[in-house]
TORKOL-4160 file (C-alpha; in steps of 0.2 Angstrom, whole numbers, padded with zeros to 4 digits, m for minus):
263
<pt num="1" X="0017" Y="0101" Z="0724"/>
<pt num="2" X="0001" Y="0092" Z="0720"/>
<pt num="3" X="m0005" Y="0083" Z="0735"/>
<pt num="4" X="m0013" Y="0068" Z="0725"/>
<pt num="5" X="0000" Y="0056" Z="0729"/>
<pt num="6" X="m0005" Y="0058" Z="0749"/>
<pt num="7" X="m0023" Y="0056" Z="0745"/>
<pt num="8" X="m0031" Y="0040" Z="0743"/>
<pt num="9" X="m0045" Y="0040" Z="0735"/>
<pt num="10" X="m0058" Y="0026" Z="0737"/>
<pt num="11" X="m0066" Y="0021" Z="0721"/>
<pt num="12" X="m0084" Y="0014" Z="0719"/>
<pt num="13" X="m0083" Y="m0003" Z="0715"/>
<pt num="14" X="m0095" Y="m0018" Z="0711"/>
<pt num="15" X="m0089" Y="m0031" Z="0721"/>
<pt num="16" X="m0099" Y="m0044" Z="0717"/>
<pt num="17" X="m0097" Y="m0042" Z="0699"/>
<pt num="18" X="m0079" Y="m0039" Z="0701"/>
<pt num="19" X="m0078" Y="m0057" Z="0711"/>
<pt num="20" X="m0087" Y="m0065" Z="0696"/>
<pt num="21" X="m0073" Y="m0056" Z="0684"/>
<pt num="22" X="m0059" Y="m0062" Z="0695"/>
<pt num="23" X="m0066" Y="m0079" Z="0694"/>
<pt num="24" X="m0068" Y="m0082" Z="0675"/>
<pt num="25" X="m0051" Y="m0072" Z="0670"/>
<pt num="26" X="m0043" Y="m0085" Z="0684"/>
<pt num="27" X="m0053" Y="m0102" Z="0675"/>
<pt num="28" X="m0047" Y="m0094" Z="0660"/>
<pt num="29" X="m0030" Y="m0092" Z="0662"/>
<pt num="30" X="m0014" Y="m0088" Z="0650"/>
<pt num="31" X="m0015" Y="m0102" Z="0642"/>
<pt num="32" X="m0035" Y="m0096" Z="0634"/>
<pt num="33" X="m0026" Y="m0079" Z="0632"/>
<pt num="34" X="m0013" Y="m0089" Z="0621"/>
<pt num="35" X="m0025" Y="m0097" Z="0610"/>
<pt num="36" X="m0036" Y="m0082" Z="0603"/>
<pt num="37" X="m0021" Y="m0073" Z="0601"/>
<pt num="38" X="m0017" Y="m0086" Z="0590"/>
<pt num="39" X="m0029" Y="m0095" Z="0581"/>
<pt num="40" X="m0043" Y="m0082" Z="0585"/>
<pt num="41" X="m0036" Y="m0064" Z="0582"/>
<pt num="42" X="m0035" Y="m0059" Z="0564"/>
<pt num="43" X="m0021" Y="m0049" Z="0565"/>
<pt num="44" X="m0009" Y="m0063" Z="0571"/>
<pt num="45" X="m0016" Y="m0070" Z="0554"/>
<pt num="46" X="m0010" Y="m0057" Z="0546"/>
<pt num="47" X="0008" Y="m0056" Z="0551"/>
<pt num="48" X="0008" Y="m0074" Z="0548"/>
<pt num="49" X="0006" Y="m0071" Z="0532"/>
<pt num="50" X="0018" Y="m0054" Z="0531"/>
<pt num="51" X="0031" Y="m0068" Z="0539"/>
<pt num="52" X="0031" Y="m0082" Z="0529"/>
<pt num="53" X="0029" Y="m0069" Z="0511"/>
<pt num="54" X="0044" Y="m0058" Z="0516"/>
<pt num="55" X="0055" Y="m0070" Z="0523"/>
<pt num="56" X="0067" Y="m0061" Z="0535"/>
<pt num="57" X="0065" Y="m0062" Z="0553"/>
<pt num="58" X="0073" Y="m0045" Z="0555"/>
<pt num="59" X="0063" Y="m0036" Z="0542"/>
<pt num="60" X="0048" Y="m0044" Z="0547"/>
<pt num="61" X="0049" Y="m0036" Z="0566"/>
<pt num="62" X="0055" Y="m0020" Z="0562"/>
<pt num="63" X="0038" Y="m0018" Z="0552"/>
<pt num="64" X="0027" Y="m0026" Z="0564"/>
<pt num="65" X="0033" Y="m0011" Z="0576"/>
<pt num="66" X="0034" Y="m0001" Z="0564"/>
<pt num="67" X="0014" Y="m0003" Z="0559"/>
<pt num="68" X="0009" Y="m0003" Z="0576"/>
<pt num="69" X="0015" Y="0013" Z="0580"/>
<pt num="70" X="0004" Y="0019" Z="0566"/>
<pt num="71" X="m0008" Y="0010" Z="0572"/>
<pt num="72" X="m0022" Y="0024" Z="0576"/>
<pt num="73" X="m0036" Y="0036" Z="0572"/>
<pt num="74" X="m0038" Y="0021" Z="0560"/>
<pt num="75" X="m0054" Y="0023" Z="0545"/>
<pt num="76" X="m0057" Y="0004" Z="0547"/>
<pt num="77" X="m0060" Y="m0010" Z="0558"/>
<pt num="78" X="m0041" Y="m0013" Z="0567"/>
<pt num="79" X="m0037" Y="m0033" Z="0558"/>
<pt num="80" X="m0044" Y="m0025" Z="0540"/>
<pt num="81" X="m0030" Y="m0011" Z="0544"/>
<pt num="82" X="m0016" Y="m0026" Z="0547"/>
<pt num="83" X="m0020" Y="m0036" Z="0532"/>
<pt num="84" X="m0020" Y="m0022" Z="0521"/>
<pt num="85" X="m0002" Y="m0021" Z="0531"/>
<pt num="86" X="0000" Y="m0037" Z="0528"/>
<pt num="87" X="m0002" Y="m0038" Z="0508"/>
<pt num="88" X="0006" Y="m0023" Z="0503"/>
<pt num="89" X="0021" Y="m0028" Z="0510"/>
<pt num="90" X="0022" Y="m0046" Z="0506"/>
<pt num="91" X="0022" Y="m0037" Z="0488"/>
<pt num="92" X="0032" Y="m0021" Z="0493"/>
<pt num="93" X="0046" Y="m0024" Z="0504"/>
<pt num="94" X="0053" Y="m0007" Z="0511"/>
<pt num="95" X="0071" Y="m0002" Z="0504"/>
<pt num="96" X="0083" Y="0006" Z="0514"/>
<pt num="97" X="0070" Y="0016" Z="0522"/>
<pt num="98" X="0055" Y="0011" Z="0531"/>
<pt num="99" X="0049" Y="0028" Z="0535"/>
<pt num="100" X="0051" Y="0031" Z="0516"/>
<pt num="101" X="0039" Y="0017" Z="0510"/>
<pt num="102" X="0027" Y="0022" Z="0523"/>
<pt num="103" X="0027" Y="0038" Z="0515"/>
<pt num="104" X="0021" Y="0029" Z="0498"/>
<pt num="105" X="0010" Y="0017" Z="0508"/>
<pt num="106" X="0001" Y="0028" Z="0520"/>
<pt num="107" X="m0008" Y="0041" Z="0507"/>
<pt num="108" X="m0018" Y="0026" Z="0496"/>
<pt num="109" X="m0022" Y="0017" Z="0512"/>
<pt num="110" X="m0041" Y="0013" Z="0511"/>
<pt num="111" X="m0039" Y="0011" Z="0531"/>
<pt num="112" X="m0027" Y="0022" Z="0539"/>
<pt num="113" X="m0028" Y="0038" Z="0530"/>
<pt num="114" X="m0030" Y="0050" Z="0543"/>
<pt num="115" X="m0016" Y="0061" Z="0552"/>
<pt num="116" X="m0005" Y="0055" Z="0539"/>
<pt num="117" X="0011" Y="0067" Z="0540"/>
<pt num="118" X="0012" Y="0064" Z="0560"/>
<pt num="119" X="0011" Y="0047" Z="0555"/>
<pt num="120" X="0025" Y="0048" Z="0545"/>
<pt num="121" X="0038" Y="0058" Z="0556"/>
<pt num="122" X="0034" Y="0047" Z="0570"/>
<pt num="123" X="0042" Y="0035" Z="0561"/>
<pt num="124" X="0055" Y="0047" Z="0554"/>
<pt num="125" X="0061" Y="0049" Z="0575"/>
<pt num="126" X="0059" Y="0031" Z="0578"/>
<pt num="127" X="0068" Y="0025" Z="0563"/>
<pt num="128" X="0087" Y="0028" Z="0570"/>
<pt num="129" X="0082" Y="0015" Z="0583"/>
<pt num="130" X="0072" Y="0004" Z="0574"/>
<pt num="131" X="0090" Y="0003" Z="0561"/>
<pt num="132" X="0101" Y="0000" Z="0575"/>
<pt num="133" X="0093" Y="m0015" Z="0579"/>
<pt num="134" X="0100" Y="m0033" Z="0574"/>
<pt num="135" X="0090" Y="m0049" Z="0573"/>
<pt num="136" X="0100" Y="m0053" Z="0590"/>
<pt num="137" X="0094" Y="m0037" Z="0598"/>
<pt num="138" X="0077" Y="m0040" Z="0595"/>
<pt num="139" X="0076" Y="m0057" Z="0601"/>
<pt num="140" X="0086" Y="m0051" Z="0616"/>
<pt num="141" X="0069" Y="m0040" Z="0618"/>
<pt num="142" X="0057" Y="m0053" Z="0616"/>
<pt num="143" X="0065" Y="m0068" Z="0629"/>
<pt num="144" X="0073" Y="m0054" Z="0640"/>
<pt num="145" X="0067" Y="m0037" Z="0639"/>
<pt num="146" X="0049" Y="m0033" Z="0633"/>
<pt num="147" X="0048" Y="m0017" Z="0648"/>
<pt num="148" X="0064" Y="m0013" Z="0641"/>
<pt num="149" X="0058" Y="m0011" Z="0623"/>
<pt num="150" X="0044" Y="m0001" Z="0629"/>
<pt num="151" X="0053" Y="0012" Z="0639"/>
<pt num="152" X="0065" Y="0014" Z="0624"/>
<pt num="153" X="0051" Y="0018" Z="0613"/>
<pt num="154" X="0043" Y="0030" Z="0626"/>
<pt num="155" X="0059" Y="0037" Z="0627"/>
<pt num="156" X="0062" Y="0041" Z="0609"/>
<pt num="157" X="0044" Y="0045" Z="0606"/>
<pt num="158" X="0044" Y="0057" Z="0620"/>
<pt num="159" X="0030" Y="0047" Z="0626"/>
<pt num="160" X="0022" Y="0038" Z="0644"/>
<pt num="161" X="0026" Y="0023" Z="0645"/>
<pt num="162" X="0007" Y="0018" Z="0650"/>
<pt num="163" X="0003" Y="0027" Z="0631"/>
<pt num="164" X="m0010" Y="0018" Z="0621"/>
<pt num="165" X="m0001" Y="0017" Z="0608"/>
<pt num="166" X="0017" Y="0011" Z="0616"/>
<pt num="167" X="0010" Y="m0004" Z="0625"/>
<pt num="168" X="m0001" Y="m0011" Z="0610"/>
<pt num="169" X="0015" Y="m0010" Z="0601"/>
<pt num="170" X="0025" Y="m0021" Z="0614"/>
<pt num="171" X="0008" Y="m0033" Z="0610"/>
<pt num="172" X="0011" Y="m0034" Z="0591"/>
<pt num="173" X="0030" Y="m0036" Z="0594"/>
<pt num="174" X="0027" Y="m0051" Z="0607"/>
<pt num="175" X="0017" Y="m0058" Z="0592"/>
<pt num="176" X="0031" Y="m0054" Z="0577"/>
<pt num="177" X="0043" Y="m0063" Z="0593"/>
<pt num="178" X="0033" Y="m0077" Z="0596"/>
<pt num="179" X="0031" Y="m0078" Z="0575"/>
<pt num="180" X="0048" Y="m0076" Z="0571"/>
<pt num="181" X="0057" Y="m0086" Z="0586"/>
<pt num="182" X="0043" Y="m0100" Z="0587"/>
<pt num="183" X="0039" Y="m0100" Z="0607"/>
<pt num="184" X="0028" Y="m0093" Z="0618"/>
<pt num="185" X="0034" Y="m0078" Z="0630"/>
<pt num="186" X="0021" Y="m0073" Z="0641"/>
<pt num="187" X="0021" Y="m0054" Z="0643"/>
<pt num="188" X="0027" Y="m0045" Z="0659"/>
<pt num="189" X="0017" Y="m0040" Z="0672"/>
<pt num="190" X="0021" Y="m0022" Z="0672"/>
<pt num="191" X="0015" Y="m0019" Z="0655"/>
<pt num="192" X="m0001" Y="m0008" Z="0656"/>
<pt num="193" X="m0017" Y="m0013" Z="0646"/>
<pt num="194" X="m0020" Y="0000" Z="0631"/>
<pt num="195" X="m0032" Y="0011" Z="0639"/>
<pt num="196" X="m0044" Y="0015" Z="0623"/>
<pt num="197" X="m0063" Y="0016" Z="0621"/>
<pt num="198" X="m0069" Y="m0002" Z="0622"/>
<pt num="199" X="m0057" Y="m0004" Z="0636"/>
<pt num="200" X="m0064" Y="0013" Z="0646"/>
<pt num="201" X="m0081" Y="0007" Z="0643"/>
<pt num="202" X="m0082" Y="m0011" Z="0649"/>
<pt num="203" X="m0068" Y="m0008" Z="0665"/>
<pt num="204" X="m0084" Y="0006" Z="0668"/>
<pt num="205" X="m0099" Y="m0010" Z="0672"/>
<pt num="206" X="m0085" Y="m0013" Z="0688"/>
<pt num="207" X="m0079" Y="0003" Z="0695"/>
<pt num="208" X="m0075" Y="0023" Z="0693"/>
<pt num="209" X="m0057" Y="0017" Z="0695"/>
<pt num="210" X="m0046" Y="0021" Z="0680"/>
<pt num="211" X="m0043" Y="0007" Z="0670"/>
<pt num="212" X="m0024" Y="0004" Z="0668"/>
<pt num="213" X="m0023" Y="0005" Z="0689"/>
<pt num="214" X="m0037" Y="m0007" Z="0690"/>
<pt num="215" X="m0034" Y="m0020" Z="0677"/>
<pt num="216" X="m0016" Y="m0020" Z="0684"/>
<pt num="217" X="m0023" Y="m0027" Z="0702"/>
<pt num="218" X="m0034" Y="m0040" Z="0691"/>
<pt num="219" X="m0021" Y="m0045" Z="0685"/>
<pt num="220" X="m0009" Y="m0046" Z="0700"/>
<pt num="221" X="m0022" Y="m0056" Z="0709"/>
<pt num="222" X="m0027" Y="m0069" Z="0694"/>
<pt num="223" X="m0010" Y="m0072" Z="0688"/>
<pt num="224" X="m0012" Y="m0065" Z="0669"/>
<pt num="225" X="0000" Y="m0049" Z="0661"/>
<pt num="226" X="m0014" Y="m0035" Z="0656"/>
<pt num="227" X="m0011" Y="m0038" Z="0640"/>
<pt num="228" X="m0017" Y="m0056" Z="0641"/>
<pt num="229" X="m0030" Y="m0048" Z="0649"/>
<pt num="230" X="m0034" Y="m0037" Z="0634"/>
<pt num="231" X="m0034" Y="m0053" Z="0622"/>
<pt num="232" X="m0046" Y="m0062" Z="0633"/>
<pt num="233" X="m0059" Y="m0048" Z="0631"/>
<pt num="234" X="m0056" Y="m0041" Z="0613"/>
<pt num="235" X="m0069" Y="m0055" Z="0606"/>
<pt num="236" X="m0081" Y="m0050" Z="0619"/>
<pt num="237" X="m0079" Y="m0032" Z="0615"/>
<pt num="238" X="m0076" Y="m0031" Z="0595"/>
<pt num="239" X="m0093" Y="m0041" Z="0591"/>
<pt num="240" X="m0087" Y="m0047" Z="0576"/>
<pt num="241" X="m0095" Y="m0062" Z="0568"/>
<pt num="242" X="m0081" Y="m0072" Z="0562"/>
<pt num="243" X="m0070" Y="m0069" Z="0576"/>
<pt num="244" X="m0084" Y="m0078" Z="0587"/>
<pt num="245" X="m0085" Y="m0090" Z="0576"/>
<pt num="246" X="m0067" Y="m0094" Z="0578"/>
<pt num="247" X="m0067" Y="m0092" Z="0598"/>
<pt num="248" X="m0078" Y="m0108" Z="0597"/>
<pt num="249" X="m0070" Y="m0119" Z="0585"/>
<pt num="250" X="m0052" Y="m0114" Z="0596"/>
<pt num="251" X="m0057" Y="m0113" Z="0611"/>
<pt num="252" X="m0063" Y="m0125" Z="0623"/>
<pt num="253" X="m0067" Y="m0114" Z="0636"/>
<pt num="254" X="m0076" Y="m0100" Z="0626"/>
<pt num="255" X="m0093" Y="m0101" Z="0636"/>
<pt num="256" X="m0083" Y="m0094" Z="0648"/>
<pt num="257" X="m0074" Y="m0082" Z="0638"/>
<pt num="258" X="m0093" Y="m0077" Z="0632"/>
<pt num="259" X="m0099" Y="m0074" Z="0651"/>
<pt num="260" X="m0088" Y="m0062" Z="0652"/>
<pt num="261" X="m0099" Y="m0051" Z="0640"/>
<pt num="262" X="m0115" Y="m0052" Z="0653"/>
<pt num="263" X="m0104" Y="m0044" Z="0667"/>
């Protein structure tokens, strides 16, 4: 029996830079997280558009899961992938089978043509669940059961629930949800913050601690869900230009949101 879960191990930690982290994220709040999600990030652009083009709630959901758990090894920038998402199925919706127009999709993608067969059987295993869902389900999911969703896609995946890829799906979801429904569901606590490079690198300026375990206490201690969390610094880490450009004209606190980039 590994004895790791008797052992505590004491990570290095800037405190003082920490402090200053905790400080922001808290003058920041939910409410900042709420507004680059969406009026700043492009890929809530994106399935505003997907939305209003196919016109069913249900349909529109379903995809949005769907894509995110595709939604790696990309060849391109992650908001290029979702709009090419985005277009192609306003102008392609999926028949009967959403695995079976992935598998015309995902071969003439210009940004997500890697790893294209396990790609496709992923959604070939998750597809029985995703078909078994009403519009009422979902909606159930998104007021009442966000960690509920994410442990049913672990558990058909045969995946963590912490995995990269299951928690950035719960994200999109909360997005189709908030979309589709029209109101704003923070999400839970518990959900972990996707744990990938940019993530890995910037939790590195604060502490040898691994990132999911300490971005859960930040957010414990300043009152926002890690995955508000992740939306506050993805326009700090992506550096794209026209992102920024919209953290000003959005947001009225994005000095702040800025400073977090000097930590």
């Amino acid at each position: 029996m590994s004895l790791d879960r008797f052992i505590q191990i004491k990570y290095k930690v800037d405190d003082e830079k920490v402090g200053i982290l905790r400080e922001i994220l808290s003058e920041l709040g939910i409410d900042c997280a709420g507004t680059i999600e969406e009026r700043v990030d492009l890929q809530f652009d994106a399935l505003r558009n997907l939305h209003d083009n196919l016109g069913d709630d249900e349909l529109f959901i379903r995809l949005v899961v769907a894509n995110s758990l595709v939604s790696y090894q990309l060849s391109a920038r992650g908001e290029q992938w979702w709009w090419e998402f985005s277009r192609y199925f306003s102008e392609n919706p999926p028949g009967e089978s959403i695995s079976e127009a992935y598998s015309r999709f995902l071969p003439n993608s210009r940004t997500n043509r890697r790893l294209v067969a396990g790609k496709i059987k992923r959604l070939e295993r998750v597809e029985p669940f995703l078909d078994s869902l009403s519009l009422d389900d979902l909606r159930d999911y998104y007021f009442n059961g966000m960690e509920r969703l994410r442990d049913e896609l672990a558990k058909v995946l045969g995946s963590k629930k912490s995995a990269k890829t299951i928690v950035f799906t719960v994200k999109m979801f909360g997005y189709a949800g908030r979309i589709a429904f029209g109101e704003f569901v923070p999400y839970p606590m518990a959900i972990e913050i996707p744990d990938d490079v940019r993530i890995n690198a910037y939790t590195k300026r604060f502490t040898n601690e691994p990132p999911v375990s300490f971005w859960g206490r930040i957010a414990e201690g300043t009152g926002i869900p890690p995955l508000h969390i992740d939306s506050i610094l993805w326009p700090v880490l992506g550096g794209n230009d026209e992102v920024l450009r919209r953290l000003r004209e959005h947001c009225t606190k994005w000095e702040d949101v800025l400073r977090l980039t000097a930590l």
